[in-house]
C-alpha positions in Angstrom: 0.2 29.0 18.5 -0.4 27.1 15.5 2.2 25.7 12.9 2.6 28.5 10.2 1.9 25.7 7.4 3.6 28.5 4.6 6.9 28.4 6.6 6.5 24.5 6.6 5.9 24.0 3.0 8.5 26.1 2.1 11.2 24.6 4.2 10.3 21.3 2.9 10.5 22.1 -0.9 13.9 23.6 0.3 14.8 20.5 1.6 14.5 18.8 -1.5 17.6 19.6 -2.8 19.1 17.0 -0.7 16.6 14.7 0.4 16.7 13.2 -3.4 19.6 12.1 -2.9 17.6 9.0 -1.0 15.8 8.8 -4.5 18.8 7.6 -6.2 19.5 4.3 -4.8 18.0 1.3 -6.4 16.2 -0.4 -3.8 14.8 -3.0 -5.7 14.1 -5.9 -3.6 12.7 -8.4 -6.0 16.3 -8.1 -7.4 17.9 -7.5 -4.2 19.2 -4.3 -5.3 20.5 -1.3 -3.1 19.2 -3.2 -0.3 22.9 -2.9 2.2 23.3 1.1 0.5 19.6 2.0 1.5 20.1 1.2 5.0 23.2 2.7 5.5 21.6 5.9 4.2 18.7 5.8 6.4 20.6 4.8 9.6 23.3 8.0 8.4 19.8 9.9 7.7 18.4 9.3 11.1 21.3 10.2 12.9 22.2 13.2 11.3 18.9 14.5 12.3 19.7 13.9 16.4 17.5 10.4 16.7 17.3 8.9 20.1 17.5 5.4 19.1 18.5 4.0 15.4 18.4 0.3 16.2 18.5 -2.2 12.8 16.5 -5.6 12.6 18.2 -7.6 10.2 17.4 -11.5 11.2 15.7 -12.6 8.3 16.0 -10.8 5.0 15.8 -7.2 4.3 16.6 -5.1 7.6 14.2 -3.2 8.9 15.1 0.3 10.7 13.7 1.6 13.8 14.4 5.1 14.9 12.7 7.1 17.7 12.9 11.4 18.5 11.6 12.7 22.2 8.9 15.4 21.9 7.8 18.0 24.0 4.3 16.1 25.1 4.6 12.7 26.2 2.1 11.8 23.3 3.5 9.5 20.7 3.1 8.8 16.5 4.8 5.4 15.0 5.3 6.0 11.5 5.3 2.9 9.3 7.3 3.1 6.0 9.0 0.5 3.1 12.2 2.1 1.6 12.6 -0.9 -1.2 10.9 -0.2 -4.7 9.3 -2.2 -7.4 11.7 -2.8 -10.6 11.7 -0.1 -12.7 11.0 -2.0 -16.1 9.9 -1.2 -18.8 13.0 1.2 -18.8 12.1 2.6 -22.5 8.7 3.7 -21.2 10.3 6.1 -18.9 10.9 9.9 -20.4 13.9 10.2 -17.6 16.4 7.4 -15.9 14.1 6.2 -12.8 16.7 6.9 -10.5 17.7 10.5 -11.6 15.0 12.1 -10.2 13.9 14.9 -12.4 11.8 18.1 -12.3 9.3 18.8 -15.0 6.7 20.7 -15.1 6.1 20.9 -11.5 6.4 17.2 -10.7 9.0 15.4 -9.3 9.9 12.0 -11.6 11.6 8.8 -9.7 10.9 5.0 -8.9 9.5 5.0 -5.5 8.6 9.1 -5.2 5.3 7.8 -4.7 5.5 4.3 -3.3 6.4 4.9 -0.5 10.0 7.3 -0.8 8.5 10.5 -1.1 6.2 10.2 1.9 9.5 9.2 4.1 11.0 12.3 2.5 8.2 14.1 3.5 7.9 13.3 7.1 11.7 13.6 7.7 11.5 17.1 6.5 9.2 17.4 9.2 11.8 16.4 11.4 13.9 18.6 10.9 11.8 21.6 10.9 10.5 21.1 14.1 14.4 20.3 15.0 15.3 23.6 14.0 11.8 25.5 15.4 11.2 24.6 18.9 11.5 20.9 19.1 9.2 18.1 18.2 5.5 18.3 19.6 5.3 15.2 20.4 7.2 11.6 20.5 8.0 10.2 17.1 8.7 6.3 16.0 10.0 5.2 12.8 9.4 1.6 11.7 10.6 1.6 8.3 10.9 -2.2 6.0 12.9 -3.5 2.9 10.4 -6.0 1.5 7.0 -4.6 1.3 7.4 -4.8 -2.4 7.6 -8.3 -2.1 4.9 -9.2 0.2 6.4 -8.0 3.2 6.9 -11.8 4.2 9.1 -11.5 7.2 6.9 -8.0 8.7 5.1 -10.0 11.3 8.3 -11.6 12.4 10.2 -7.8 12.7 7.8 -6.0 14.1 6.8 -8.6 16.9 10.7 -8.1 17.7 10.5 -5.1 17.8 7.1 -4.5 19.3 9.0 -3.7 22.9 9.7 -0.6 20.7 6.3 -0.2 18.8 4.1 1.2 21.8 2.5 4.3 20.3 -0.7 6.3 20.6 -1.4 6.5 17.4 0.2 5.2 13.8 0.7 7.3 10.9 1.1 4.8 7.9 2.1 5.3 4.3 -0.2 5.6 1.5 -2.7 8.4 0.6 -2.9 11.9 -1.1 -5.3 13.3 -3.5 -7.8 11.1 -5.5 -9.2 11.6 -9.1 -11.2 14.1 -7.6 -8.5 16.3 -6.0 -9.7 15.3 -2.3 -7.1 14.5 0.2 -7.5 11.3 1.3 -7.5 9.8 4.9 -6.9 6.2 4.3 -7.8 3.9 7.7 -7.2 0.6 6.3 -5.9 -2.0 3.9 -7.0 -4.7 2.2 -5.4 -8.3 2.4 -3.8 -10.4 -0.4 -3.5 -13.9 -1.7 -0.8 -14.3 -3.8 -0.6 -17.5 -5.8 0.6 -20.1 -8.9 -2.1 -22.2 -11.1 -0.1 -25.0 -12.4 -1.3 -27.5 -14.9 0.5 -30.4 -17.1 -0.7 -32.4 -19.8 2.0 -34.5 -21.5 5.6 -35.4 -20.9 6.7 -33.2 -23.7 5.2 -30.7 -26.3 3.8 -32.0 -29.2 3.1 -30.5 -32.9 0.0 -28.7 -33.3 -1.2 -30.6 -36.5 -2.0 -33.3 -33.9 -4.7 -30.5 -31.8 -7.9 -32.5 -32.7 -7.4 -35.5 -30.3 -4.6 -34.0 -27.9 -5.1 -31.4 -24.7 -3.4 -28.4 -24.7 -2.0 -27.5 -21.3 -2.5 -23.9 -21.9 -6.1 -24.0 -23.0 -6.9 -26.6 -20.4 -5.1 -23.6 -17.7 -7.7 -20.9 -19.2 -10.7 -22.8 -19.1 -9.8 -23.6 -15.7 -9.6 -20.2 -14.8 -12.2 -18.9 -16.4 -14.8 -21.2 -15.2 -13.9 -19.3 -11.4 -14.7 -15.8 -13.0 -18.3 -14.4 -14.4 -18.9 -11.8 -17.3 -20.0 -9.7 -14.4 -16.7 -10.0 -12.2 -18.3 -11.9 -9.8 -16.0 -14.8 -8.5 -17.9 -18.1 -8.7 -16.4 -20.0 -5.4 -18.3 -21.8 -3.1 -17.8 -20.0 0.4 -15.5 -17.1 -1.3 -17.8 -14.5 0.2 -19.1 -16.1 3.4 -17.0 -14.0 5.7 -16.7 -10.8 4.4 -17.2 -8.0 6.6 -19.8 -5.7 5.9 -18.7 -2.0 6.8 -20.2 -0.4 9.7 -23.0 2.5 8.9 -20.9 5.7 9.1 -18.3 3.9 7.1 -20.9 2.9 4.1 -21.9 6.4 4.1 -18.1 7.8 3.6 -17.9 6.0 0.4 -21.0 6.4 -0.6 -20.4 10.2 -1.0 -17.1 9.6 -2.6 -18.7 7.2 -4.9 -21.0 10.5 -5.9 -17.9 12.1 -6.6 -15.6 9.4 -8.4 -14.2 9.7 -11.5 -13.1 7.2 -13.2 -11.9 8.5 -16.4 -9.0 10.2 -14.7 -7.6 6.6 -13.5 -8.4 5.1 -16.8 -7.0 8.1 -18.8 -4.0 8.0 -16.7 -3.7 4.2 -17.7 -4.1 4.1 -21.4 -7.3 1.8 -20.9 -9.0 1.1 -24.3 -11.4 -1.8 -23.4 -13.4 -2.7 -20.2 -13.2 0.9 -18.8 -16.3 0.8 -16.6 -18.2 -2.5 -16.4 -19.3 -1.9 -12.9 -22.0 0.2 -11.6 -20.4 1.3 -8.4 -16.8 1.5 -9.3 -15.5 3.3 -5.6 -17.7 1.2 -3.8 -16.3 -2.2 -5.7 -13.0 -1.0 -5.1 -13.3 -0.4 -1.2 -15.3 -3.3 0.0 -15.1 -5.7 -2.7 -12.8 -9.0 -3.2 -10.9 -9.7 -6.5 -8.9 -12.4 -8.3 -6.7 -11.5 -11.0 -4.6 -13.1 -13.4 -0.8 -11.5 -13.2 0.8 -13.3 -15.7 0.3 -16.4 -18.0 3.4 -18.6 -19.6 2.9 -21.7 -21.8 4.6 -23.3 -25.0 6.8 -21.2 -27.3 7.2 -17.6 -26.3 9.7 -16.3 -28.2 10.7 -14.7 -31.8 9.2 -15.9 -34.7 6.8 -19.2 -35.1 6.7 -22.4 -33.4 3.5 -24.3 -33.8 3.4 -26.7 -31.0 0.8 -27.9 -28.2 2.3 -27.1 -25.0 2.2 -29.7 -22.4 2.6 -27.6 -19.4 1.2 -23.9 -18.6 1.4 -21.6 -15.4 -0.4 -18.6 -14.1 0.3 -15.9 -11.3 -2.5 -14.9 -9.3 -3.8 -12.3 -6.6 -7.1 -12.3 -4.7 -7.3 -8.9 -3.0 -9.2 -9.0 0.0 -11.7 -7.5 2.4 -11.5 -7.6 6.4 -12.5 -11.3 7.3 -11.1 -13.1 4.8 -8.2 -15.5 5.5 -5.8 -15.8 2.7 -4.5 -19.4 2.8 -8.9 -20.4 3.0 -9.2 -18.6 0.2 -6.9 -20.1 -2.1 -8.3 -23.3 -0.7 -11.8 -22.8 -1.7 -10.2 -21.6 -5.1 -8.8 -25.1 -5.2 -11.6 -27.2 -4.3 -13.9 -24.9 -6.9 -11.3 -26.4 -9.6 -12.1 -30.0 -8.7 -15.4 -29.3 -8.7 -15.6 -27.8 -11.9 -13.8 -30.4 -13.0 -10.4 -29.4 -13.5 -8.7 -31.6 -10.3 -5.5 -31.6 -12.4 -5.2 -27.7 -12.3 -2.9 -27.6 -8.9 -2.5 -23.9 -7.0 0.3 -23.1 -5.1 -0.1 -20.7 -2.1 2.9 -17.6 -2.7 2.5 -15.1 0.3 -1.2 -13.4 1.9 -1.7 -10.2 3.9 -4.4 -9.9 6.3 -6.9 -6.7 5.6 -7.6 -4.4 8.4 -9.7 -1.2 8.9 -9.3 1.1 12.0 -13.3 2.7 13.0 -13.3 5.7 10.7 -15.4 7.2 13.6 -12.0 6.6 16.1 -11.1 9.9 17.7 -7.6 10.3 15.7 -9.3 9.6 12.5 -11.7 12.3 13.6 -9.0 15.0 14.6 -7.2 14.2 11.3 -10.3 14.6 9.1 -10.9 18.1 10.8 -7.3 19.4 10.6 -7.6 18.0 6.5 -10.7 19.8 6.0 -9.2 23.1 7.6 -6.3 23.3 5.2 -7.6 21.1 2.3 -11.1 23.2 2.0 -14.6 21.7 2.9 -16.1 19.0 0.6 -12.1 18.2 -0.3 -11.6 15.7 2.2 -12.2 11.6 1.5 -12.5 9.5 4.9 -11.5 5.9 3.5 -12.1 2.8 5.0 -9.2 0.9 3.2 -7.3 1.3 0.3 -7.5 -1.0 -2.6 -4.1 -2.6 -2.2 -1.9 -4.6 0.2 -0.2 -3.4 3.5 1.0 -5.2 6.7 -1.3 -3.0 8.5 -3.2 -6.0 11.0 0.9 -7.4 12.6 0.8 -3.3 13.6 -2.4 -3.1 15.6 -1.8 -6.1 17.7 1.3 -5.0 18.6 -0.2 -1.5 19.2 -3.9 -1.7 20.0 -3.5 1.8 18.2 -5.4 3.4 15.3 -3.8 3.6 12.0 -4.3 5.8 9.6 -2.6 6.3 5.5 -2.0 9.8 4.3 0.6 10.4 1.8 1.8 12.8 -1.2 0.7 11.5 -4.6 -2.2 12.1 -6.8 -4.1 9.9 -8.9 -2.0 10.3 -11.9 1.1 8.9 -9.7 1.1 5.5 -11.6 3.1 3.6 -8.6 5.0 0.3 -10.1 4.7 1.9 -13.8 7.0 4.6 -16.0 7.3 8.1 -15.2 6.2 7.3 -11.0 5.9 10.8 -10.1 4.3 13.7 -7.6 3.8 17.0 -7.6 5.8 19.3 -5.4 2.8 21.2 -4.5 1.2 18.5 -3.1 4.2 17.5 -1.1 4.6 20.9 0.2 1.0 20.9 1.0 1.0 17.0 2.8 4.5 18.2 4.6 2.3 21.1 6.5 -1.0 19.1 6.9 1.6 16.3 8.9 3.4 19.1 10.6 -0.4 20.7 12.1 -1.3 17.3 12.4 1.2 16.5 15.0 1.3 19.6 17.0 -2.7 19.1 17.5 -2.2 15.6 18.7 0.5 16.4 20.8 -2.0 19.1 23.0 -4.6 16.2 23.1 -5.7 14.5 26.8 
């Protein structure tokens, strides 16, 4: 007999009332915030729902938690999870205090609802309903981190202590929900990351701008640098940046080619306040799946602060990302960027490697993927499903599968006007009530599998 996925989403949004509570703590790890409360919470969380096993990793920075539940099949799901958050600045942008969580107008308003709390919320809920209606269908892991929002730096290290632990059938990661285009997305991969500084120094001191016409200016000299790695067209012009990307296999080109039909982009740029370069590529989805990127974070140089200062600054500084495709090794990359700087002749622009991520994509044509894709379609409608092959950001997913030798796969709660790290980080209720009984179906299926 199948899940009634009514009673689910019903017991879940019933569940809210309390689960916020989880919302409230300021998990910020960049400021190392809520970090020792968080945990606590979970490890009270985990245990008040009858876990097996809570055991806490804490030999490096942030603890990780791991928490396990015996099913009624001998089939078994690792979820993968952050609890820390991004800072919640700018906090006059925000219409309610980030960690009150409000209702309003049907959607749920908090710093991390969407990244990544709300979908531990979610699965928890799960939990308990099948706690309190016949048992579990099958085996569930938790794996849950503090310092994904950082890089997750020390994720290999945990979860390769842990791994003992880790062996699953399949694993359930975070991420997902509905797209611009209302489709409920089935995300099986991530992209990688290269994190990085651009440094560049020009004089022992500043100097007054009258003296411009003869002297370098640090931050120009930064900016030229830079821009001479970037074309009009956002091609990145690096010798051997692109000579080991991974091209995706056919089924896979074809998934995003019929969400690229469907893509629209003035949803995400509405829901960003973008007033110039809205669309400057011709395949936007496509770029965003399969393509590499380098972006400029931040820039600091000279006199940055109230009222006027007319100097030459002798030293400037830029944070960096390249987001990356399967193939692409992080460190290399930021070594080609370097030796594309000498070459251009800018030897005296020095980068500084921060953190990378690996990318990884499971086969979208894997038999979980499949069964998850089928189950989506059945309760999302036909034509309102989106088979992914990675999502446009970061995630520790590669550390997982060799641990595992499992499939992973993203789903989640939010929707495209979400706006993770920014103000007013929200979800709707209905589509957390909706996700909750998708998971719920989801599991028992899997559980009556061979």
């Amino acid at each position: 007999m199948k899940v009634d996925i009514n009673d689910v989403k019903k017991f879940v949004t019933d569940e809210l009332n309390t689960s916020t509570k989880y919302l409230e703590i300021p998990s910020v790890s960049a400021q190392g915030r809520g970090i020792k409360e968080t945990v606590k919470y979970l490890i009270d969380w985990f245990k008040d729902l009858g876990a097996d096993q809570v055991i806490t990793f804490d030999q490096y920075k942030n603890p990780a938690i791991f928490a396990s539940f015996t099913g009624n099949s001998p089939k078994t799901v690792l979820f993968y999870n952050h609890y820390d958050v991004q800072p919640p600045d700018p906090l006059d942008e925000w219409e309610s205090d980030p960690f009150k969580p409000t209702i309003r107008d049907g959607k749920l308003y908090a710093r991390g609802i969407c990244d990544d709390k709300g979908e531990l919320m979610s699965r928890l809920a799960v939990v308990r309903y099948f706690k309190e209606h016949g048992g579990l269908p099958c085996n569930l892991k938790f794996f849950i981190e503090g310092e994904e929002e950082i890089g997750s730096p020390n994720i290999e290290k945990y979860a390769s202590d842990a791994a003992k632990y880790l062996t699953c059938d399949a694993v359930i990661w975070e991420g997902g929900g509905k797209n611009e285009a209302e489709k409920f997305q089935i995300i099986a991969g991530t992209k990688g990351i290269a994190s990085f500084e651009a440094k560049v120094t020009t004089a022992e001191s500043d100097a007054h701008s009258s003296l411009a016409p003869y002297l370098d200016n640090a931050a120009w000299r930064l900016v030229q640098g830079l821009s001479s790695l970037y074309g009009a067209n956002r091609n990145i012009k690096v010798d051997h940046f692109y000579d080991n990307v991974q091209a995706l296999s056919p089924y896979a080109a074809e998934q995003v080619k019929q969400q690229e039909a469907s893509f629209d982009a003035a949803t995400v740029i509405n829901a960003f306040g973008v007033t110039q370069g809205k669309l400057s590529v011709n395949n936007p989805f496509s770029a965003v799946m399969t393509e590499p990127t380098i972006t400029i974070n931040g820039l600091s140089a000279g006199y940055e602060g109230t009222g006027v200062k007319t100097v030459i600054p002798r030293q400037a500084t830029a944070k960096l990302d390249c987001r990356l495709v399967p193939g692409q090794d992080p460190e290399t990359i930021v070594g080609y960027l370097q030796d594309q700087l000498v070459k251009n002749g800018f030897p005296d622009i020095k980068l500084h490697f921060l953190l990378g991520e690996d990318a990884y994509r499971t086969d979208l044509e894997d038999p979980f993927i499949q069964l998850s894709s089928r189950i989506a379609t059945e309760i999302y409608g036909p034509d309102k499903v989106a088979l992914i092959p990675n999502q446009p950001g970061g995630g520790p997913m590669l550390p997982f599968f060799k641990i595992t030798q499992a499939p992973l796969m993203g789903i989640g709660v939010h929707y495209a006007a979400s706006t993770p790290h920014a103000p007013n980080e929200n979800i709707r209720i209905s589509d957390y009530a909706q996700a909750s009984g998708y998971l719920a179906r989801l599991l028992e299926e899997f559980s009556q599998q061979a």
